[in-house]
C-alpha positions, 0 to 999 in steps of 0.5 A: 684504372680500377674498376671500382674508381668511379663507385661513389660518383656514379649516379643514375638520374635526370635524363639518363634514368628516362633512358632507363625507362625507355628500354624498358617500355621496348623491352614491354612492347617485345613482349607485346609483338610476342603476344601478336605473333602468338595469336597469328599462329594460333589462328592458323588451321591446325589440321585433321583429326589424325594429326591434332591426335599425335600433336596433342600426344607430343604437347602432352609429353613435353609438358610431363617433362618440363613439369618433372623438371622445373619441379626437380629445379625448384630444390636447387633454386631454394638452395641457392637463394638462402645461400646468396642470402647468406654471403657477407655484404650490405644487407640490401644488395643480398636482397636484392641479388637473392630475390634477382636471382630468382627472377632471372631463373624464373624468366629462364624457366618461362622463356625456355615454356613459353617456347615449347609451349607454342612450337608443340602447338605450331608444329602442326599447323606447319604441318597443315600448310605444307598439307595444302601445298602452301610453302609460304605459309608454312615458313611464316608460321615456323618463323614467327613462332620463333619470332614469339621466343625471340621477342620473350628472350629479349623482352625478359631479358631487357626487363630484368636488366632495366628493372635493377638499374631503376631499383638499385641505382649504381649498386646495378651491377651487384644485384644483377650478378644474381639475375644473370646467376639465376638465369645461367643456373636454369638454363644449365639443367633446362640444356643438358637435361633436355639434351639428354632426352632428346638424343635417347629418344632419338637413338633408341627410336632410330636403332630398334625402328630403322636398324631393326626394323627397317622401318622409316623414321617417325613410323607411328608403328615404332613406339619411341617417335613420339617421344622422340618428337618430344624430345625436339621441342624439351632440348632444341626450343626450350634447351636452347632458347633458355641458354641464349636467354641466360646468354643474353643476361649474363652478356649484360651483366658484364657490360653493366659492371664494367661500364660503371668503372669506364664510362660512369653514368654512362655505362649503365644506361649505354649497354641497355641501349644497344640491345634495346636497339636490337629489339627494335631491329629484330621485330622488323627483321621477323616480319619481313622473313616471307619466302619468295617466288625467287627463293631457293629455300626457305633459309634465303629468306631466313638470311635476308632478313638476319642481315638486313637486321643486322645493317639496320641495327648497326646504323642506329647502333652508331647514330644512338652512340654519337647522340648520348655519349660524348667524344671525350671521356672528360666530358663523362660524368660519374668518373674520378681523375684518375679514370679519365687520365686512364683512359688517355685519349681513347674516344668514347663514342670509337669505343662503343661503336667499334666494339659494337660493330665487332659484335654484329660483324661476328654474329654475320660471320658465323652465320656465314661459316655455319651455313657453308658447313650446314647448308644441304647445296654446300661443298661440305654437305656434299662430300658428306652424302657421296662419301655414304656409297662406300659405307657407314664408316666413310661417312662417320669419318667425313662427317666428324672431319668436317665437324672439326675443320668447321670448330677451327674457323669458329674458334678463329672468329670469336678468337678475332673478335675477342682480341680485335674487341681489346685493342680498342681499349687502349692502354687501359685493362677496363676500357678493354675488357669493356670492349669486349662486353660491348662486342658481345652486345652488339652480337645481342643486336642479332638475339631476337632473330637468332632464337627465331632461327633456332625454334624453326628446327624442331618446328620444321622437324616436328611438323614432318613427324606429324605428317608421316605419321597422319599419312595426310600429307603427301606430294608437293607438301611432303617436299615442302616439309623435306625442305623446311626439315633440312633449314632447320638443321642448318638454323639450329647450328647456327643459334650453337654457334652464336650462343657460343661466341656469346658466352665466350665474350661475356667469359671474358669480360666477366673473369677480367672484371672479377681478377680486377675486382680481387686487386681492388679488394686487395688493395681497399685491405691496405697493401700498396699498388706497387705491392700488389703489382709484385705479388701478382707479376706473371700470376697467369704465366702459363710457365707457373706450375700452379697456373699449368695444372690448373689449365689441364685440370679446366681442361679435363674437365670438359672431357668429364662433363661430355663422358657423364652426359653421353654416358646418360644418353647411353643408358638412357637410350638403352632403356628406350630400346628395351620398352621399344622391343618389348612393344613389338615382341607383346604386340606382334600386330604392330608391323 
């Protein structure tokens, strides 16, 4: 089965084009749930004078930096978008994938602002409620702020999907490639660049204030807090909400793609369906995040209503599936004989159900695992603390032993779902790989939570800053500040990790789609099948010298690209440290 064997039957009208314009009247009404939770958190007091003067400090450098940034961005954008106009092919499809990949690095761009905007805002009205000993409150507004970025990820994401399905018909998946490349592109530099802030800001503050000083952590004496403060919001919000929007697109792009070659009709409208579904399911999942009298933390309300969610969409996942696809693949449209005779006996709607399933299974799993490994009441946690009384080394030690152990049940989950996802194709390549793009949009059921989790960090990590450094919260409120601090830090590796299994599963597909794309081109250019078979028998045999020094060099890589970035949060880091020990030696009055 190839992946371009149903390119000319495949068409997009008559019910399934109402699909189409459903989704899209979902993913417009996330944006509105959005506006809603906005202006609920808005309305929140935001506190005393002291602390609406360091807020607005943090709400300024944050938009300083994402200015010089965006700025910084707008060359490469240009950049890429002559050259996509540039590549050889129908000159409306280079249209279209060149102005898509604009809109995709724009509604990266807007996802990853929209988010810091709102959390610099938020963080102390968080703040305030803890101030007035309201624990309840103060999680609400934390999590529906997230909720604001949640729904703009997915509501974005869902638009610029369904926008090119109703443009371009069954020339979809060629425009979308741009969307998905514009969205990876933005959320690369918004990631890496804010990370790199965020953690010099963060040494430096930590070496010269607490190593030097020994003063507490956000002492409005140490001059690097507020930028340290800052650099939460630029690289834990709008970082990383910016790479799970791009993972949510590029997720998509893949399931669209190769839905086209197995399903026909169907493929293009079904993998629109499932997020859209998860859209609804996240909207219902962020309202009913409200912390109990019962609760030990704020994380259990924050899990109840990840799971619950998570139930939710899989049952109208199934329910959507037995309704629009059909229990045997001849009765799909769209599709020549000789994809249907590929996909033998396969059920469709098993298919799509199954890998769906798969997905939302590896998204509660890593939940699961990244919480017992996070979670301050867990073993691991706890072994980290008691190993601080025999020194700082024991504790860096325990700390990266943990980190390890927990990458190899990671790496075994998504390696799972990855293979269990395969399976269910069968004996054909492209039902397989289409699994796995589904599984991957089954885990984008979870996505509208997940980014609300993920904003509740540097919330919940902001609002403690703004409370030391006021000095107007104390007692009970600066326990509910500790608290919420410490869920956050477990939120935040949670939205790592299923970012990562994200990206994994859209990989996959995406390189499956691709070496089948290259057959096909090959085989259009007048080399016979079985020529081709014996050209490329054993092409990724790991035994070839060719694919093994391609595997090391792929692996170096990474080496490469971690050594240039932890080398820029040391220089970086290291100029912090000099301005902060400047301040202090110009200003003697300080301590």
């Amino acid at each position: 089965m190839r992946a371009s064997s149903a390119v000319s039957l495949v068409q997009v009208t008559g019910s399934n084009l109402t699909y189409v314009y459903l989704v899209l009247a979902i993913s417009l009404g996330a944006l509105g749930v959005a506006y809603a939770l906005r202006a609920q958190v808005l309305a929140a007091s935001d506190g005393t004078a002291k602390m609406r003067e360091i807020a607005e400090a943090v709400q300024e450098g944050a938009a300083a930096f994402l200015s010089r940034q965006f700025r910084t961005l707008s060359y490469f954008v240009a950049i890429v978008f002559v050259l996509l106009f540039a590549l050889p092919g129908d000159a409306e499809i280079r249209i279209g994938r060149s102005i898509f990949f604009l809109i995709g690095a724009a509604f990266s761009a807007l996802v990853g602002y929209n988010g810091m905007w709102l959390a610099v805002r938020a963080n102390v009205r968080v703040a305030d409620a803890a101030r007035n000993k309201d624990g309840q409150k103060a999680v609400q507004i934390a999590f529906r702020t997230g909720g604001v970025v949640g729904m703009t990820t997915v509501g974005l994401g869902l638009i610029g999907a369904s926008l090119v399905v109703i443009i371009y018909r069954e020339n979809a998946p060629s425009v979308l490639e741009g969307f998905g490349f514009g969205a990876a592109m933005l959320a690369m530099f918004m990631r890496v660049g804010g990370g790199i802030f965020t953690k010099a800001a963060d040494v430096g503050a930590d070496l010269v204030g607490k190593v030097e000083k020994n003063i507490p952590e956000d002492d409005p004496r140490n001059a690097a807090t507020i930028a340290d403060n800052v650099g939460d919001n630029v690289g834990d919000c709008a970082g990383m909400a910016a790479d799970l929007f791009e993972s949510y697109a590029v997720t998509l792009v893949a399931a669209l793609i190769l839905g086209k070659a197995a399903f026909g009709d169907a493929g293009l409208i079904y993998p629109l369906i499932v997020p859209a579904i998860g859209t609804v399911t996240a909207v219902i999942g962020i309202f009913l995040t409200k912390l109990r009298s019962t609760d030990k933390s704020a994380m259990t309300a924050i899990n109840r209503s990840f799971f619950m969610s998570a139930v939710i969409s899989a049952g109208l996942t199934a329910l959507a599936t037995f309704t629009y696809l059909p229990s045997d693949f001849k009765l799909l449209t769209g599709l020549s004989p000789e994809a249907v005779a590929a996909a033998g006996n396969t059920n469709p709607r098993v298919l799509a159900i199954g890998a769906v399933l798969i997905g939302i299974s590896l998204a509660a799993a890593i939940q699961v695992l990244t919480g017992y490994f996070t979670e301050t009441g867990k073993r691991p946690v706890n072994d980290v603390a008691a190993s601080s009384e025999t020194g700082a080394a024991t504790v860096i030690l325990a700390g990266i032993s943990v980190g390890f152990e927990s990458a190899v049940y990671s790496a075994i989950l998504i390696a799972s779902a990855v293979f269990g996802a395969f399976l269910l194709g069968g004996g054909s390549i492209v039902l397989s790989l289409l699994a796995i793009a589904l599984a991957g949009t089954g885990l984008l059921t979870t996505v509208g939570v997940i980014v609300a989790m993920d904003t509740f960090g540097p919330i919940s990590d902001n609002a403690q800053g703004i409370a030391e450094m006021s000095g107007d919260v104390e007692g009970e409120g600066s326990k509910i500040l500790t608290s919420l601090d410490a869920v956050g830090n477990t939120t935040k590796a949670i939205t790592k990790g299923i970012a990562i299994a994200t990206a994994v599963l859209a990989a996959t597909a995406l390189f499956g789609a691709f070496t089948d794309a290259i057959k096909q081109a090959v085989v259009d250019a007048g080399q016979s099948a079985a020529d081709l078979a014996l050209q490329y028998q054993g092409v990724l045999d790991v035994a070839n010298p060719r694919n093994l020094v391609g595997l090391i060099i792929g692996a170096a890589v990474v080496f490469l690209f971690s050594g240039l970035a932890i080398n820029a949060v040391s220089r970086a880091a290291g100029a912090v440290v000099v301005e902060v020990r400047k301040q202090f030696i110009e200003h003697p009055g300080i301590m």
